[in-house]
C-alpha positions, 0 to 999 in steps of 0.5 A, a space after each residue: 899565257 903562251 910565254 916563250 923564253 927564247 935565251 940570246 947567244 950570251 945566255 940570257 933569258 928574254 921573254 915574249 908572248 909568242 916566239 914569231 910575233 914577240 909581243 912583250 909580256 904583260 900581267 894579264 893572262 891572255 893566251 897568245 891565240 886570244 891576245 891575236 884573236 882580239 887584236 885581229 877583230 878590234 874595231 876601228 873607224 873609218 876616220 881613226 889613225 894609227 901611229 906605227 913604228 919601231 919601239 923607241 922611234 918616236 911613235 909617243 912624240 908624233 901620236 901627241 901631235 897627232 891626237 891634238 890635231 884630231 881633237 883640235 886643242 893645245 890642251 888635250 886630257 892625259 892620255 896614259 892613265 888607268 882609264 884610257 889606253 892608246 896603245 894597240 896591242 893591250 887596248 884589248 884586255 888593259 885599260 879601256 880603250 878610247 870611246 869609239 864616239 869621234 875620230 881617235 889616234 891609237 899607236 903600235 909596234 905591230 906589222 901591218 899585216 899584224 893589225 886589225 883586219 878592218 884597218 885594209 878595209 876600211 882604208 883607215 889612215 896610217 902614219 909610219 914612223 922611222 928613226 936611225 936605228 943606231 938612236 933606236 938601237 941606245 934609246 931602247 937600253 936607256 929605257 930597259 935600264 929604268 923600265 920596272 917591269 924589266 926582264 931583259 938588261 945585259 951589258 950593253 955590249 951584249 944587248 947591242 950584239 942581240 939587236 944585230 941578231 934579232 932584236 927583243 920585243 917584236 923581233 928583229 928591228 931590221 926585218 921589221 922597218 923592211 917589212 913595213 916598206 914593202 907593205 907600204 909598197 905593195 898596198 898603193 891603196 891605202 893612205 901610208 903617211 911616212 916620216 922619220 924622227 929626224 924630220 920631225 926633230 928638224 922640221 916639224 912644223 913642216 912635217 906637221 903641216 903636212 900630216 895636217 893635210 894628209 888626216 884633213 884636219 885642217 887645223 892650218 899652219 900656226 896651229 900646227 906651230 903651237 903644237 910642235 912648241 907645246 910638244 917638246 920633250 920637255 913638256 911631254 910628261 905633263 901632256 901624257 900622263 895622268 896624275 894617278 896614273 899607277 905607271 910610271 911612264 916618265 921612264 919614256 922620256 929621256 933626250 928626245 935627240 938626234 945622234 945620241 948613239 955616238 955617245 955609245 958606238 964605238 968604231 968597231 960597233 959601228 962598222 959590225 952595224 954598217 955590215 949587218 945593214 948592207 947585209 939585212 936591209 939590201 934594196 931597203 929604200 928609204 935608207 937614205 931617208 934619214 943620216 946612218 953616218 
């Protein structure tokens, strides 16, 4: 395995799998060449969807809703367990990998460009999802803190001076949801749905509704209702995991709020914030797509 100790700026180790595409750590030992070798060729079909985004953007939350609206149940199986795997980047060498034998949902943290080369041609459906960098920004320590296989937990103070600078697993956040715009942008092509964790917190249903439309599932509207009720943070640890599942990916859940980051900011770590978005995410967009205030 090609690991890579890149130190921050206070001295701490932080370790990945590769010093460009930053991929975190796993057991298995895979160099980084067969880990991206495998990644690139895996297989999917024309009808499968790919949930993509930012660690801790609420990529787990829409994936659910998702997968039940492919399947069209409210009662769908445990997906995080020791047989089956929907995330992207470890469905290779992991778990096994959902049977390609109907439409699947599987989720990622790559870029597209990063993604197996069948999902431009085959024009497999993608939806991208964003979140106030500030909630990404608490929500990702909160999860580092309780996460077993940590090897990366400074104070916060350092850990928020290190996103600033360039992030942790996949890099810089800030590079990676500008990068995903502009390949939005220059692929008018393919079918992009695009939606934020704010509107998804505010209005779900709405947004489900349409993403319903966008994959052509055609559940309807009160379908989509029951989803957006089943999926509750509340009930999403029931939903996902497995009984035997030897992970404990309870650790994903936490307050599934909007705004949790001004428990946490404060006024100068805010302006820093503000600055280093002017500077990094100039003739980004989709900005105003969700508050930063």
């Amino acid at each position: 395995m090609d690991r890579v100790c890149i130190k921050d700026k206070f001295g701490n180790d932080r370790w990945f799998i590769g010093e460009d595409i930053r991929l975190s750590p796993l057991k298995h030992q895979l160099s980084l060449a067969d880990r991206l070798r495998l990644i690139n060729t895996f297989d999917l079909r024309p009808d499968d969807v790919i949930v993509a985004g930012y660690l801790r953007s609420g990529n787990n939350w829409i994936h659910q809703m998702i997968y039940m609206l492919l399947e069209g149940t409210l009662d769908p199986p445990p997906l995080f367990g020791p047989d089956t795997n929907v995330i992207l980047e470890t469905a290779t060498d992991f778990n096994r990998v959902l049977p390609a034998v109907k439409p699947r949902a599987l989720y990622t943290h790559l870029l597209f460009k990063d993604l197996p080369k069948v999902v431009t041609e085959k024009k497999v459906k993608v939806v991208h999802i964003t979140r106030n960098l500030k909630d990404v920004f608490v929500s990702l320590y909160c999860l580092l803190e309780k996460y077993p296989l940590r090897q990366y937990y400074p104070p916060w103070p350092e850990f928020f001076s290190t996103m600033l600078d360039d992030g942790v697993s996949y890099g810089d956040v800030f590079h990676h949801v500008t990068s995903w715009e502009k390949a939005i942008d220059d692929h008018p092509e393919h079918p992009f749905y695009c939606v934020t964790y704010e509107e998804l917190t505010q209005n779900g249903v709405d947004q489900l509704e349409s993403i319903d439309q966008f994959l052509e599932t055609n559940r309807g509207r009160p379908f989509c209702q029951a989803v957006v009720e089943k999926c509750h943070i509340n009930n999403m640890v029931n939903l996902r995991i497995a009984k035997d599942s030897k992970f404990n990916w309870t650790t994903f859940y936490r307050k599934g709020v909007v705004g949790d980051w001004k428990n946490w900011f404060t006024v100068a770590q805010n302006e820093e914030f503000e600055e280093v978005v002017r500077k990094k995410m100039a003739g980004y967009k989709s900005l105003l797509r969700y508050q930063l205030e």
